[in-house]
C-alpha positions as CSV (number, residue, x, y, z in Angstrom):
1,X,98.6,113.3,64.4
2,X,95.0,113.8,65.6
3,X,92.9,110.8,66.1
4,X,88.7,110.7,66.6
5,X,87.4,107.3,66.2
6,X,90.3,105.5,65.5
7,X,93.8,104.8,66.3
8,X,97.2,105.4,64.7
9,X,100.2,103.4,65.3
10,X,104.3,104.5,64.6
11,X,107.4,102.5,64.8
12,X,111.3,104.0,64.4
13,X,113.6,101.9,63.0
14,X,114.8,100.1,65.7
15,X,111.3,98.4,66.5
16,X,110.2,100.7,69.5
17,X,106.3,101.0,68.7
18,X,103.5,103.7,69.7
19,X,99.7,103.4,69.2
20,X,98.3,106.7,69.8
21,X,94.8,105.7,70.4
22,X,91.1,107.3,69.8
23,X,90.5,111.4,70.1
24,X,94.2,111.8,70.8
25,X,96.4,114.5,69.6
26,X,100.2,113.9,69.2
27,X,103.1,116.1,67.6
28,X,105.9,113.5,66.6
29,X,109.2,115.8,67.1
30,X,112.0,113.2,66.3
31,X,112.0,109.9,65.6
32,X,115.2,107.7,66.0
33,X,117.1,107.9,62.7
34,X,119.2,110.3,60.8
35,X,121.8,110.7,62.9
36,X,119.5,111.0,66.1
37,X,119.8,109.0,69.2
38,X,115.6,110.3,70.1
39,X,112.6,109.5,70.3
40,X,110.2,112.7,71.2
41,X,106.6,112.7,71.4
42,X,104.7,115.7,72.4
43,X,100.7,114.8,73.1
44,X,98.6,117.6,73.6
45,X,95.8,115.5,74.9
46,X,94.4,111.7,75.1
47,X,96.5,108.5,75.6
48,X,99.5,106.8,73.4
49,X,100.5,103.3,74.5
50,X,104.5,102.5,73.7
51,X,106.4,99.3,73.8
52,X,110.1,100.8,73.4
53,X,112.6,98.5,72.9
54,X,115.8,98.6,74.7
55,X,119.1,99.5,72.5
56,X,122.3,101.6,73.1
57,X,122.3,103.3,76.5
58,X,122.8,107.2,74.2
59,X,119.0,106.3,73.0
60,X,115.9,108.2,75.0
61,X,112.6,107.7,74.3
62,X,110.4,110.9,76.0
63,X,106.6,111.4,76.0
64,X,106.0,115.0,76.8
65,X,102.2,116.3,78.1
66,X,101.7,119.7,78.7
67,X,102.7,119.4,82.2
68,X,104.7,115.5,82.9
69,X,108.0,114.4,80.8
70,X,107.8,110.7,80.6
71,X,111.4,108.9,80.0
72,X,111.8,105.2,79.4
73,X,114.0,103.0,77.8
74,X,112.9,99.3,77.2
75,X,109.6,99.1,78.8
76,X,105.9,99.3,77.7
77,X,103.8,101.8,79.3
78,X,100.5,104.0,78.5
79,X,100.8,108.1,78.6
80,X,97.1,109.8,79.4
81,X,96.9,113.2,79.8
82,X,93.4,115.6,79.2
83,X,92.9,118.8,79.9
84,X,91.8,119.6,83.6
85,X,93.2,116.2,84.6
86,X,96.7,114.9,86.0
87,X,98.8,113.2,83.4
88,X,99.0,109.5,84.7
89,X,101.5,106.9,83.4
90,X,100.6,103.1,83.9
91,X,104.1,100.7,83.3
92,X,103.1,97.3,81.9
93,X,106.7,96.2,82.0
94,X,109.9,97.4,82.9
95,X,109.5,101.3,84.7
96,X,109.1,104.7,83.5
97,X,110.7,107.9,84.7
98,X,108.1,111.0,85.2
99,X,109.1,114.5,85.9
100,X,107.3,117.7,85.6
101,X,107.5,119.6,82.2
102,X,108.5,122.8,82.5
103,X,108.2,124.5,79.3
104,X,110.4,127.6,80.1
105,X,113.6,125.0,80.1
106,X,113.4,124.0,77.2
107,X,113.0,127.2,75.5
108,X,116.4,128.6,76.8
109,X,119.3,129.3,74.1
110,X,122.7,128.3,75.9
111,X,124.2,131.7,74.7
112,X,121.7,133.3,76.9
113,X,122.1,131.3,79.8
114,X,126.1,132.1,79.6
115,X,125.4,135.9,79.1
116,X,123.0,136.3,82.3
117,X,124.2,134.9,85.7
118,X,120.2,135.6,87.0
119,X,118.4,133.8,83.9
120,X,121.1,131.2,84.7
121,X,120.5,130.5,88.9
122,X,116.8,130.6,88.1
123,X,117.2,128.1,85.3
124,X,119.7,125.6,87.8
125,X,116.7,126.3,90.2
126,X,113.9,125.1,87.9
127,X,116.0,122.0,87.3
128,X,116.8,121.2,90.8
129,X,112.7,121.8,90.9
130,X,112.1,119.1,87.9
131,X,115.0,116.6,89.5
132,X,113.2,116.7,92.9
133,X,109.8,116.0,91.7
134,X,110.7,113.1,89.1
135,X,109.1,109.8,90.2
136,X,110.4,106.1,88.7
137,X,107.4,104.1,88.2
138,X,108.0,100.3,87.8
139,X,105.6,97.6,86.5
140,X,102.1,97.1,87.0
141,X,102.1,100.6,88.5
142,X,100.1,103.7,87.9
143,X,102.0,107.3,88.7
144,X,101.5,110.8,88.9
145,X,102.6,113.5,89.7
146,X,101.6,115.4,92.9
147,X,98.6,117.3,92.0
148,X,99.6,120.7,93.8
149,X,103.0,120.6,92.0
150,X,101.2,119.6,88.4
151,X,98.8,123.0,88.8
152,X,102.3,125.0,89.3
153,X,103.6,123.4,86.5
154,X,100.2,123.5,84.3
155,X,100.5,127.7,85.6
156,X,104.0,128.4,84.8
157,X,104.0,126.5,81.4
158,X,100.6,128.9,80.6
159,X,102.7,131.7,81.3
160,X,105.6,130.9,79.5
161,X,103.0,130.5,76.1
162,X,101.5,133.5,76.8
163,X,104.9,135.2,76.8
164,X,105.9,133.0,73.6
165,X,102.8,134.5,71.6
166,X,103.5,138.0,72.5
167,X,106.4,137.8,70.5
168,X,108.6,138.4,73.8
């Protein structure tokens, strides 16, 4: 979804809502249904506002930027993130946790991990890395996360889609 001078506005089935607003770009990767217990938002750049309504504790609703992970479940909270900038989340109500995203995770087939005891320890080791940066920002609070750790991040995650276009 790519916004200019308008907005766009989503809801899953169990009433959790997002407006992603003006010159905003937003890849929707699951939406609660079908069998899934997610909700997974990846915003290139701008600002989505959510009001997520809270349901079974199995249910996670993520907003991913290129360089923050943004986990909540019944609150409502704004995402911005542009390029050059920190990703900030503000948390109208209830509280929001925010971790670094770090791309090379997520890209990681649990085969390989199981086959090589090095690209397993530095995977625990990026982990313990997210775990110990993660923030829980509560109402009427702005967050982000600290700048010298985001320009890692922002570094690392470059890498890792320079690797990804090589075909490596």
């Amino acid at each position: 979804i790519k916004t200019t001078n308008g907005t766009a506005d989503l809801q899953n089935k169990n009433g959790s809502a997002v407006r992603v607003r003006e010159y905003t770009t937003v890849e929707v990767n699951s939406l609660l249904g079908g069998g899934k217990s997610d909700t997974r938002l990846t915003m290139k750049h701008g600002s989505v506002m959510a009001k997520v309504e809270k349901k079974a504790s199995n249910e996670t609703f993520k907003v991913v930027t290129p360089t923050a992970i943004a986990g909540v479940r019944g609150t409502t909270f704004t995402v911005e993130a542009e390029e050059g900038e920190p990703t900030r989340v503000k948390v109208l109500d209830g509280a929001v946790a925010m971790a670094p995203r770090i791309k090379a995770l997520e890209d990681v087939a649990e085969e390989d991990l199981q086959n090589n005891p090095e690209l397993q320890a530095q995977y625990k080791e990026l982990q313990e890395l997210a775990a110990q940066q993660e923030k829980l920002i509560e109402a009427e609070q702005v967050g982000k996360l600290d700048s010298g750790v985001e320009k890692a991040v922002a570094e690392l995650n470059d890498k890792t889609n320079s690797v990804e276009g090589k075909g490596e």
